[in-house]
C-alpha positions as CSV (number, residue, x, y, z in Angstrom):
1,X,0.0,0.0,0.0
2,X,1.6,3.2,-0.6
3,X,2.5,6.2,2.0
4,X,0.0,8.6,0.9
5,X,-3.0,6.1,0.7
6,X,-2.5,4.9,4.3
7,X,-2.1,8.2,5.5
8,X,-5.7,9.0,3.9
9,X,-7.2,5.7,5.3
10,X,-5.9,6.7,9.1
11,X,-6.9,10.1,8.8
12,X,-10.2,9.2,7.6
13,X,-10.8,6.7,10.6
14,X,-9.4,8.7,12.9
15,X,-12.1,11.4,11.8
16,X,-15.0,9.0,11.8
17,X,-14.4,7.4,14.9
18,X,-11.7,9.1,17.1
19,X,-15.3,10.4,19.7
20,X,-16.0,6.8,19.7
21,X,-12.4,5.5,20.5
22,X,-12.4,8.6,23.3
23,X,-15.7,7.4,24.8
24,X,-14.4,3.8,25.1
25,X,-10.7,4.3,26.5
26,X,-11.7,6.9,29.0
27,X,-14.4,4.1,30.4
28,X,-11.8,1.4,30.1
29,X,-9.4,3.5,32.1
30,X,-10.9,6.1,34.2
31,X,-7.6,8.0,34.7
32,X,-6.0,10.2,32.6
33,X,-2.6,9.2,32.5
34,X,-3.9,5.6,31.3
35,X,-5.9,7.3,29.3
36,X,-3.4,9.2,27.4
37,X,-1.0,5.9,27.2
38,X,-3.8,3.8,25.9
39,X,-4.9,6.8,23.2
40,X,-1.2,6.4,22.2
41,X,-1.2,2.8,21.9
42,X,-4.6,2.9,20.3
43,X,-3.6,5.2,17.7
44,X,-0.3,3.5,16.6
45,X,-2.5,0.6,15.6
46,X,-5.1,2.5,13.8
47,X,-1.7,3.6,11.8
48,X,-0.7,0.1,11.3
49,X,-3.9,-1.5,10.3
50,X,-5.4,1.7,8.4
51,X,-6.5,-0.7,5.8
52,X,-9.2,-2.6,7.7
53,X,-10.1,0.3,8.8
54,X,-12.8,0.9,5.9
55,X,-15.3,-2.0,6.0
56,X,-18.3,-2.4,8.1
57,X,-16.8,-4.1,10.8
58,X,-14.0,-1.2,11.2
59,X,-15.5,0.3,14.8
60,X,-15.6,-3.6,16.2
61,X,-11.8,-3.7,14.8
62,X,-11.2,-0.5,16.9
63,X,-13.0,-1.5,19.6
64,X,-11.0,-4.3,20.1
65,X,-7.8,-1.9,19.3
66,X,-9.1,-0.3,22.3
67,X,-9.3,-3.1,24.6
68,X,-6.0,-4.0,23.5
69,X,-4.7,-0.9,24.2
70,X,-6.1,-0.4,27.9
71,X,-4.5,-3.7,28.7
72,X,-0.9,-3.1,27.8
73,X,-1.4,0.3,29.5
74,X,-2.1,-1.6,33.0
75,X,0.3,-4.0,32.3
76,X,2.5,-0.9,32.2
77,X,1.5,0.3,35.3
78,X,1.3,-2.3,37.9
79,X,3.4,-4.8,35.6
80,X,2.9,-8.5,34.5
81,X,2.6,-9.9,38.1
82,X,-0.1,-7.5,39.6
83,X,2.2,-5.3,41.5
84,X,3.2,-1.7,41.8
85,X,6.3,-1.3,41.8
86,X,8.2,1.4,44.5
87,X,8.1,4.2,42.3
88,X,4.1,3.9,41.0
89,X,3.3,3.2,44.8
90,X,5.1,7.2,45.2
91,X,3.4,8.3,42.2
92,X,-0.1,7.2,43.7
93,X,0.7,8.7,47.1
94,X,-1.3,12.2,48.1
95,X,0.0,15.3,47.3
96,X,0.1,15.9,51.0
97,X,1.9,13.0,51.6
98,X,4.5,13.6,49.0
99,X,4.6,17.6,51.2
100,X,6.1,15.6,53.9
101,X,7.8,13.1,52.3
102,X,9.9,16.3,50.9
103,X,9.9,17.8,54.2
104,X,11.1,14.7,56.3
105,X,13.8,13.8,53.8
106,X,14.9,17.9,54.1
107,X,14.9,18.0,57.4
108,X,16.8,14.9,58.0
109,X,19.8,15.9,55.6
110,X,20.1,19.3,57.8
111,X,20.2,16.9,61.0
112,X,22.8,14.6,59.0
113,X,25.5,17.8,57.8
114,X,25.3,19.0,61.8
115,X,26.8,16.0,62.4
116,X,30.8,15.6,63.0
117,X,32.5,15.1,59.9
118,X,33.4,11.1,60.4
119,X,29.8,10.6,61.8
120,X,27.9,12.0,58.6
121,X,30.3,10.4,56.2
122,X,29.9,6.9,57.7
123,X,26.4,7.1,58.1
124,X,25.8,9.0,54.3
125,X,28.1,5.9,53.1
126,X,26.5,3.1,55.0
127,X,22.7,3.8,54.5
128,X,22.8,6.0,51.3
129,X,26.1,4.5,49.5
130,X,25.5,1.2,50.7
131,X,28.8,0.9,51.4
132,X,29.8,-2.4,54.1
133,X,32.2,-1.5,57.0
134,X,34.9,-2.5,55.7
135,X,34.7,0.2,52.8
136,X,33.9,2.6,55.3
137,X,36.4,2.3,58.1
138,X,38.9,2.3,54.4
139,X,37.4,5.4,53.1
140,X,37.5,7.4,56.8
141,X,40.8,5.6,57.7
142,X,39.8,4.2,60.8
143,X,39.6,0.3,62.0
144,X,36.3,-1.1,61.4
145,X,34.8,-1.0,64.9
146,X,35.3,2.8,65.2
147,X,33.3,3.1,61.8
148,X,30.9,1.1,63.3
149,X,30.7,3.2,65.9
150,X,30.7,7.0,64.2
151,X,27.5,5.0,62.3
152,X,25.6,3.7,65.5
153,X,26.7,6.9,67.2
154,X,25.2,8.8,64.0
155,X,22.1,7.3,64.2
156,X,21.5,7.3,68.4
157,X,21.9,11.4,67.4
158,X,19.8,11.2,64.4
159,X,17.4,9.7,66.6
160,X,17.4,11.5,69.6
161,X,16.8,14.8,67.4
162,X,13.9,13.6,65.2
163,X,12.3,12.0,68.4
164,X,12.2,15.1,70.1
165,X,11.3,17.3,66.8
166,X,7.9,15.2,66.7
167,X,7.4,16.0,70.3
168,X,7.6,19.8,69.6
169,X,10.6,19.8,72.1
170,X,12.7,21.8,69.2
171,X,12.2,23.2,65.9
């Protein structure tokens, strides 16, 4: 088939039928993001099989486009095995939790650079580098019993300071 003919046949179907193909995906989906990745999906097949796209039985052929196309767009989101994974779990979260999310990670990283120098290094490596003792008593050239110690020392202070921030005893 050449260029100019599919391009006709598409724009032709996506004319006749692109309320119908709305209607359908946004009742499939109910959200707009899956919406919009299932419009996508929806329309790149429309492209492919312009040609079938003429005969009576075109809007059950982009109905089932449409199912089609709501399916891989879950599958997309929570993945093959039903899941979210740790980042779609965030992205579902409420604004107001995501406010605090910020907030709590802020306010921690000011608690972590008051720290001593050897106590916020080891604890930035161990819990953000996820570096093993070893690494870090190397890296802070101490034995490795002293950089478990700045860590464990670290996080008694760390602690202590959050604790009593929740309790209002300092701000």
């Amino acid at each position: 088939m050449k260029y100019s003919m599919q391009v006709e046949m598409f724009r032709n179907a996506k004319t006749k039928y692109m309320g119908f193909l709305s209607s359908v995906l946004w009742k499939l989906t109910g959200d707009r993001e899956l919406f919009t990745e299932a419009m996508q999906n929806s329309l790149l097949q429309m492209w492919k099989h312009a040609d079938k796209l003429n005969g009576p039985k075109a809007k059950g052929y982009i109905y089932r486009i449409a199912l089609s196309a709501n399916s891989k767009a879950w599958k997309n989101r929570i993945g093959r095995n039903g899941e979210l994974t740790d980042s779609q779990k965030s992205a579902l979260k409420d604004p107001a939790e995501k406010v605090i999310d910020r907030e709590l990670t802020a306010l921690i990283r000011r608690k972590i650079a008051t720290l001593g120098d050897k106590q916020g290094r080891a604890i930035i490596m161990r819990y953000l580098e996820q570096k093993d003792y070893k690494a870090i008593a190397s890296d802070l050239r101490c034995t490795q019993a002293s950089a478990r110690s700045h860590v464990s020392r670290a996080l008694s202070t760390l602690k202590l300071e959050l604790t009593n921030l929740a309790e209002g005893v300092i701000s």
